[in-house]
C-alpha positions in Angstrom: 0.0 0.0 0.0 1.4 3.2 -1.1 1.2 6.6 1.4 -2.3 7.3 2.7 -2.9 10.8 1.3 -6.6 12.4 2.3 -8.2 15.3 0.2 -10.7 16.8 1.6 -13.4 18.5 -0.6 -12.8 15.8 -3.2 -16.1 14.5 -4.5 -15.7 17.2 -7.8 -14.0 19.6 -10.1 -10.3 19.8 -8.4 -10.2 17.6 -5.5 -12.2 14.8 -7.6 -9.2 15.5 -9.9 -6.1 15.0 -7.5 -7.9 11.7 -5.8 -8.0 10.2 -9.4 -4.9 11.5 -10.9 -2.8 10.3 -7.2 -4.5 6.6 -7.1 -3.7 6.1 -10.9 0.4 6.9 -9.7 0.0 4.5 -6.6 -1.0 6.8 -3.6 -4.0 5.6 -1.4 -6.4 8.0 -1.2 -9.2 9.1 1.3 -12.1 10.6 -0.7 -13.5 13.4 1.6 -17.1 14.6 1.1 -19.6 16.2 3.1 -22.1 13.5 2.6 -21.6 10.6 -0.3 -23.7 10.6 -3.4 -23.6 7.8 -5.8 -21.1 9.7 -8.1 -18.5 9.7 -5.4 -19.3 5.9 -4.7 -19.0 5.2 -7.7 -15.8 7.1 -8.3 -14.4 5.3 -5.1 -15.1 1.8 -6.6 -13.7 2.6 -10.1 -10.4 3.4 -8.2 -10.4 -0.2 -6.7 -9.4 -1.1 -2.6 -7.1 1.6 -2.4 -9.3 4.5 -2.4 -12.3 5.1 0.0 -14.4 7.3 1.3 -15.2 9.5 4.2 -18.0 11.5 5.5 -18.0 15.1 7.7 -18.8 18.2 7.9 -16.0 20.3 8.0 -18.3 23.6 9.4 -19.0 21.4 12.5 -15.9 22.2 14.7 -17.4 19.1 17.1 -16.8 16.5 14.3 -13.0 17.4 12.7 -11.7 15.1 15.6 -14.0 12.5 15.1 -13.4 12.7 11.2 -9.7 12.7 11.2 -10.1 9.2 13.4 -12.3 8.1 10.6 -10.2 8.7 7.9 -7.1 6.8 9.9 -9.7 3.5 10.6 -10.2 3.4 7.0 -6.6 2.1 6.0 -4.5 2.2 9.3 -3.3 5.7 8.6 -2.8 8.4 6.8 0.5 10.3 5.8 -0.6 13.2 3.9 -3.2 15.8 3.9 -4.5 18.3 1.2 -7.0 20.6 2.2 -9.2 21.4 -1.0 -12.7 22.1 0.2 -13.7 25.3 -1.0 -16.7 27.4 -1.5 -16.3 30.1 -4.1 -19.5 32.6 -4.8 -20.1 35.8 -5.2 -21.0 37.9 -1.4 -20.5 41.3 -1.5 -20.1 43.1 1.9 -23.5 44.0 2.7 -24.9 40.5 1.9 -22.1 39.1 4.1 -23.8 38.0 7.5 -21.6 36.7 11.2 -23.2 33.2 10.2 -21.9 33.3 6.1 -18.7 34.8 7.4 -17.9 32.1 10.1 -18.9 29.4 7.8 -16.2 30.4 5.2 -13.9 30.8 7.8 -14.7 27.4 9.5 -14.0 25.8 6.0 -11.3 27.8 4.7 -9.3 28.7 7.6 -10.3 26.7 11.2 -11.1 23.3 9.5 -7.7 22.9 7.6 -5.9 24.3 10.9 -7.5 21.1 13.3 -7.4 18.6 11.0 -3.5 19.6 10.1 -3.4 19.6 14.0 -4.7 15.9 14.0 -2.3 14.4 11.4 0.4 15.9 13.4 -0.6 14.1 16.5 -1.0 10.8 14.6 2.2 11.6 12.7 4.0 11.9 15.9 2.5 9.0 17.6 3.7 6.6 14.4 7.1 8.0 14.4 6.3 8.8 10.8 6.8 11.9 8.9 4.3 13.5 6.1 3.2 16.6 4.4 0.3 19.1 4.1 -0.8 21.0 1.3 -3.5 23.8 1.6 -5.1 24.9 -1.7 -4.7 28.8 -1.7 -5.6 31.2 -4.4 -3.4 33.4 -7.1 -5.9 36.2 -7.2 -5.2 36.7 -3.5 -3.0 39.8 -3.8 -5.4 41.5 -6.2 -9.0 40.8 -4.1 -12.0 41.5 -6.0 -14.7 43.3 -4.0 -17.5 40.9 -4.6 -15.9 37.8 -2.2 -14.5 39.7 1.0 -15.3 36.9 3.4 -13.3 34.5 0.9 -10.2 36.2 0.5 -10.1 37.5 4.2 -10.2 33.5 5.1 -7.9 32.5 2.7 -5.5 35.0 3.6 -5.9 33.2 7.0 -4.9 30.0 5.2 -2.1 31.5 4.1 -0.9 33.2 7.7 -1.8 29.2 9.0 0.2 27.6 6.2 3.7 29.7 7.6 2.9 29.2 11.2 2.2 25.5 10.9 5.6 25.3 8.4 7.3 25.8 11.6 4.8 25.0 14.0 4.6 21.2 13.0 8.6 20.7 11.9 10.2 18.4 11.3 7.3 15.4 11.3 5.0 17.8 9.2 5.6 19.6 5.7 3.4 22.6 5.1 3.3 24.2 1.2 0.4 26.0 -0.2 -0.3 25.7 -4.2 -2.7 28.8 -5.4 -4.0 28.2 -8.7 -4.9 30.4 -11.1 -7.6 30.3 -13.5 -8.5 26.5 -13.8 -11.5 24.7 -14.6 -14.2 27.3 -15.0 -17.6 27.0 -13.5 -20.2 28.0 -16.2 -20.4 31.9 -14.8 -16.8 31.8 -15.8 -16.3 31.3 -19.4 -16.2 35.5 -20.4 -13.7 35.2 -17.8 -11.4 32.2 -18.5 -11.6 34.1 -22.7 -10.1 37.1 -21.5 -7.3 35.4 -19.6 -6.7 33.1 -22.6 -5.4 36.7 -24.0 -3.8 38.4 -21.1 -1.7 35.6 -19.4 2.2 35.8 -20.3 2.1 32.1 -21.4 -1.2 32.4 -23.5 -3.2 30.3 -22.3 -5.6 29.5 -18.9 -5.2 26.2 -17.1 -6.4 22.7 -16.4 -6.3 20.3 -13.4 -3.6 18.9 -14.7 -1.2 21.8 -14.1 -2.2 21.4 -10.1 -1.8 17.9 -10.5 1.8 18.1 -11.0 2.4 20.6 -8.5 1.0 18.2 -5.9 2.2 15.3 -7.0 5.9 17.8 -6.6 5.0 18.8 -3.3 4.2 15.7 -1.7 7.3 14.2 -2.4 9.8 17.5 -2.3 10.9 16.3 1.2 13.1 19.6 1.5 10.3 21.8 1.0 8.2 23.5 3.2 6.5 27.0 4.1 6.4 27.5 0.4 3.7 29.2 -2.0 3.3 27.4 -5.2 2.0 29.4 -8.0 0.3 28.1 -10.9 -1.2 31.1 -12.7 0.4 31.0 -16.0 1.6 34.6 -14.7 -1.6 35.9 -13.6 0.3 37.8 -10.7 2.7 39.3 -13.6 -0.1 41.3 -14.6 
């Protein structure tokens, strides 16, 4: 059995991705999801015995313990960690209420914090060393005004991602990767077309540019506090 690693927001679009594209090169992989549908059982069986899945909410500060311990009954343990859940929608400060704001800070900031907190613990316990990677966001030095709650809690990613560099050494590697524009939604298309034109390299990306900056990470073993950007140059600009 190859390392455990555990994705969290992984039943689509990127996470879905990095599960499939890590089990196909021999990782084992923990298929996070709030609550399974039939698409992410089904994805979890096309994978075969070394890919399975767990259920939690990762708003619920009462079940991050309980869903770290979970993940680790699933295969014995688990060696790496990439926090991916994300939501990403349009809240513009006067729509942005205490409960919306905490939310996206539970999932973007205080979730990925406990859970890294957690595979320390375990790390340390097993003698074993592993890695983190938090999925950040290129666009986070030039914030757009509709999604101040988003940035503010991935700039708290960020802040986490240096602290727990150090924090968690030497058992624990801590990188972020911030993407740039990859796999649009459908109110992104105008978007992505524009890019296509203004990016230094000349075009916008795809999952498999992330792919291969996690697939980097996780094995760099003399990285960590590090920012990877993948933005075909967006922060040029």
């Amino acid at each position: 059995m190859g390392d455990v690693v555990m994705i969290t927001g992984a039943s689509k679009r990127l996470g879905r991705a990095i599960v499939t594209a890590l089990a196909e090169s021999g990782y084992t992989t923990i298929i996070h999801t709030r609550r399974a549908d039939d698409g992410v059982r089904a994805l979890s069986e096309e994978l075969g015995g070394s890919c399975a899945v767990v259920e939690g909410d990762l708003t619920d500060m009462q079940d991050l313990g309980p869903l770290f311990d979970r993940a680790v009954s699933l295969f014995g343990h688990v060696d790496h960690l990439i926090n991916s859940a994300s939501v990403f929608f349009p809240l513009p400060i006067e729509e942005t209420t205490f409960e919306e704001f905490d939310r996206l800070m539970a999932l973007h900031n205080t979730a990925p914090f406990f859970l890294s907190r957690a595979l320390y613990l375990h790390l340390k316990e097993r003698g074993g060393q592993g890695s983190i990677i938090n999925i950040g966001d290129a666009t986070l030095n030039s914030p757009k005004a509709s999604r101040p709650a988003y940035y503010t809690a991935k700039g708290a990613l960020m802040a986490q991602s240096r602290a727990l560099s150090v924090a968690l050494a030497p058992t624990v590697r801590v990188n972020v990767i911030s993407p740039g524009p990859v796999l649009p939604s459908e109110d992104d298309h105008a978007y992505f077309a524009r890019m296509e034109n203004l990016l230094p390299l000349r075009r916008t990306g795809a999952s498999g540019d992330i792919i291969q900056a996690v697939s980097y990470l996780l094995s760099a073993s003399f990285v960590t506090g590090t920012e990877l950007v993948v933005d075909g140059g967006l922060t040029l600009l």
